[in-house]
C-alpha positions in Angstrom: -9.2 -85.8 35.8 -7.9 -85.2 39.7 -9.5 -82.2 40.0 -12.9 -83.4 39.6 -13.3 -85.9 42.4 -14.3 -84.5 46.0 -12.2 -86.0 48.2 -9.2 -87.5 46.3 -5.6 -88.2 48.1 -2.2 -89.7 47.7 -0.2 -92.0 50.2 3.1 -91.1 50.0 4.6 -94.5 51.7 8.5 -94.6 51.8 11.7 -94.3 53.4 14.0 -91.4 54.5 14.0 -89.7 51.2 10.1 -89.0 51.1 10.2 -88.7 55.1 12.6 -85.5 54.3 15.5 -87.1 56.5 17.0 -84.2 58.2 14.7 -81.4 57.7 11.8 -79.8 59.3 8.1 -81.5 58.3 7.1 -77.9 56.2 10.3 -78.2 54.4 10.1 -82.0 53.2 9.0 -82.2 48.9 5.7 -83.7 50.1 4.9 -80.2 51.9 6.1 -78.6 49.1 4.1 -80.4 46.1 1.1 -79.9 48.6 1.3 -76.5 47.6 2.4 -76.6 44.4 -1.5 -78.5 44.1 -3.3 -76.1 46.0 -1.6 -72.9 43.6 -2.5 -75.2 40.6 -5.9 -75.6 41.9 -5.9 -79.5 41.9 -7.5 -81.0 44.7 -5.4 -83.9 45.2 -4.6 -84.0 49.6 -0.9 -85.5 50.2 -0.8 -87.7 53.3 3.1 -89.2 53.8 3.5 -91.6 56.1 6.9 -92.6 55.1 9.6 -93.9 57.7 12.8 -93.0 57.5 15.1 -97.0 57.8 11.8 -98.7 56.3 12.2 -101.4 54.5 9.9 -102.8 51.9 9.6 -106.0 54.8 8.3 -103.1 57.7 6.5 -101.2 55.1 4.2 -104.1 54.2 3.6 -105.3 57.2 2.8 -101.4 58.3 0.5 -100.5 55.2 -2.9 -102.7 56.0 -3.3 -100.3 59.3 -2.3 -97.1 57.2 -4.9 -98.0 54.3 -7.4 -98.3 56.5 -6.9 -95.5 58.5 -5.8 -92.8 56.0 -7.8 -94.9 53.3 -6.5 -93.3 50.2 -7.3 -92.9 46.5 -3.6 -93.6 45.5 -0.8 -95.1 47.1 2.8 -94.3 45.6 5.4 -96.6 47.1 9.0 -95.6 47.3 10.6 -98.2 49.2 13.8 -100.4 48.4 16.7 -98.5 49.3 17.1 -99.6 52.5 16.5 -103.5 51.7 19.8 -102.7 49.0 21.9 -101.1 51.8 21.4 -104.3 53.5 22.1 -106.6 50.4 18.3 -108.3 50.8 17.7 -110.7 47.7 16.5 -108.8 44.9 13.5 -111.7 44.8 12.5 -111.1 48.5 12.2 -107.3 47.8 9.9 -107.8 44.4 7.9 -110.2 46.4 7.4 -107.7 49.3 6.5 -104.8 46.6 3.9 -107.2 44.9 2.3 -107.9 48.6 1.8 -104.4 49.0 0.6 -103.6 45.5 -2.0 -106.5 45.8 -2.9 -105.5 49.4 -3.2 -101.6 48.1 -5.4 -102.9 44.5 -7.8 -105.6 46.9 -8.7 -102.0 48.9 -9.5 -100.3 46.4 -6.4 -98.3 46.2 -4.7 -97.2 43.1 -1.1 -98.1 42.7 1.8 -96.2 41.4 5.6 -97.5 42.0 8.8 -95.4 42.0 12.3 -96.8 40.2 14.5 -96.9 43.1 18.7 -96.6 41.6 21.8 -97.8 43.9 25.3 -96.9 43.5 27.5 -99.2 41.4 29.3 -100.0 44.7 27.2 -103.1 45.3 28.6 -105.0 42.1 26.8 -104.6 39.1 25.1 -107.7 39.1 23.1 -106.8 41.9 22.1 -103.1 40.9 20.9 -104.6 37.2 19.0 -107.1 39.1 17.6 -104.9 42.1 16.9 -102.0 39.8 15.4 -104.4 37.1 13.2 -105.5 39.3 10.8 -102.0 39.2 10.6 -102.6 35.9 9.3 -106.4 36.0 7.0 -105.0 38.6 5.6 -102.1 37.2 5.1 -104.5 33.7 3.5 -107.6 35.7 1.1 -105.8 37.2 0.4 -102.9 34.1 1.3 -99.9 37.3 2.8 -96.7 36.3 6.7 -96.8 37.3 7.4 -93.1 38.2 11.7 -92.2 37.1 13.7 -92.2 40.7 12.9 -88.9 42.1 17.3 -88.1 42.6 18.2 -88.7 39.2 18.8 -85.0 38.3 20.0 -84.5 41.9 22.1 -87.4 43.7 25.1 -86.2 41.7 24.5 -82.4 42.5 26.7 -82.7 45.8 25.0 -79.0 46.5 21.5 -80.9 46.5 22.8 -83.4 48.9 23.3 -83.8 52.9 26.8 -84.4 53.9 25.9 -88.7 54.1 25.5 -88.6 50.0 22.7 -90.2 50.0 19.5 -87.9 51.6 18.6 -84.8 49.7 18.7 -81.4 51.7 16.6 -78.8 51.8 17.3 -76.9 48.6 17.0 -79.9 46.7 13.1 -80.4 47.8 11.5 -78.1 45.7 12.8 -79.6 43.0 11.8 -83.2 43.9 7.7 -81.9 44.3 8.5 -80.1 40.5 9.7 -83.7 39.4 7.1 -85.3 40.8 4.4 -82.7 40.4 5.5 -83.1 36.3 6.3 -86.8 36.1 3.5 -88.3 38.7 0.3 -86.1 38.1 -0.1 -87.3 34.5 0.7 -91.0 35.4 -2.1 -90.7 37.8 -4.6 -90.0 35.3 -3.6 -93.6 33.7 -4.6 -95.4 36.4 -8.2 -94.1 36.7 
């Protein structure tokens, strides 16, 4: 289990959602499961070094430097949205995830992957195949695909900023429950 390993951390590595767009730092859900772990007594040290615009393109040509220098037990990538904003082949976007997963596994880093969901908006050909591809990810290379963290909350238009897409503040706490309930557990798998 997490608790019993000495010095055991999670790389939070994603865009504007897990960067807490729009909110002070001790606000953000990563701050907030932080201490949901240290009043459950699990020592599991949160270090986020998402970027809010990243792309799955900048975020694997950024994560070689951030492994190495926050070298961490787990990494959980949550990066996609922005490459679907810009209407990035679905294929170049798998392909960039599966770089970072086999850079993260040939460190010694332990790989979980969050199901990113668009808005219809884009045609639903390319939501079934940009969301789809998660799924063929997380099942190619036997990963733990964590739900999309908004689910419950991207239709809750008191959970959201103005912009529709960011969560705000009151919606964080929630987030760090979700992924305090639906992550932990998952993380145990992978050990």
């Amino acid at each position: 289990m997490l608790a019993d390993k000495d010095h055991t951390n999670l790389l939070i590595y994603g865009d504007s959602i897990s960067a807490g767009y729009g909110m002070d730092t001790d606000k953000q859900w990563s701050e907030e499961l932080q201490k949901i772990l240290i009043k459950e007594k699990i020592s599991l040290t949160i270090i986020n070094k998402s970027l809010s615009g990243e792309t799955t393109g900048g975020g694997l040509s950024r994560l070689e430097n951030i492994i190495a220098n926050s070298k961490p037990s787990y990494i959980l990538i949550e990066l996609g949205g922005n490459d679907a904003l810009r209407g990035y082949p679905p294929a170049k976007i798998k392909n960039n995830i599966q770089e970072m997963i086999n850079l993260s596994i040939k460190q010694g880093v332990k790989v979980l992957l969050m199901q990113i969901r668009i808005l219809p908006n884009y045609g639903k050909r390319y939501q079934t195949s940009f969301e789809s591809l998660y799924v063929e990810v997380s099942e190619e290379n036997n990963i733990p695909l964590i739900p999309f963290m908004l689910n419950d909350i991207a239709l809750n238009k008191e959970l959201m900023l103005n912009d529709g897409i960011h969560p705000n503040a009151t919606a964080q706490p929630l987030i760090a429950e979700f992924l305090y309930t639906n992550l932990l557990p998952l993380m145990s798998e992978v050990d």
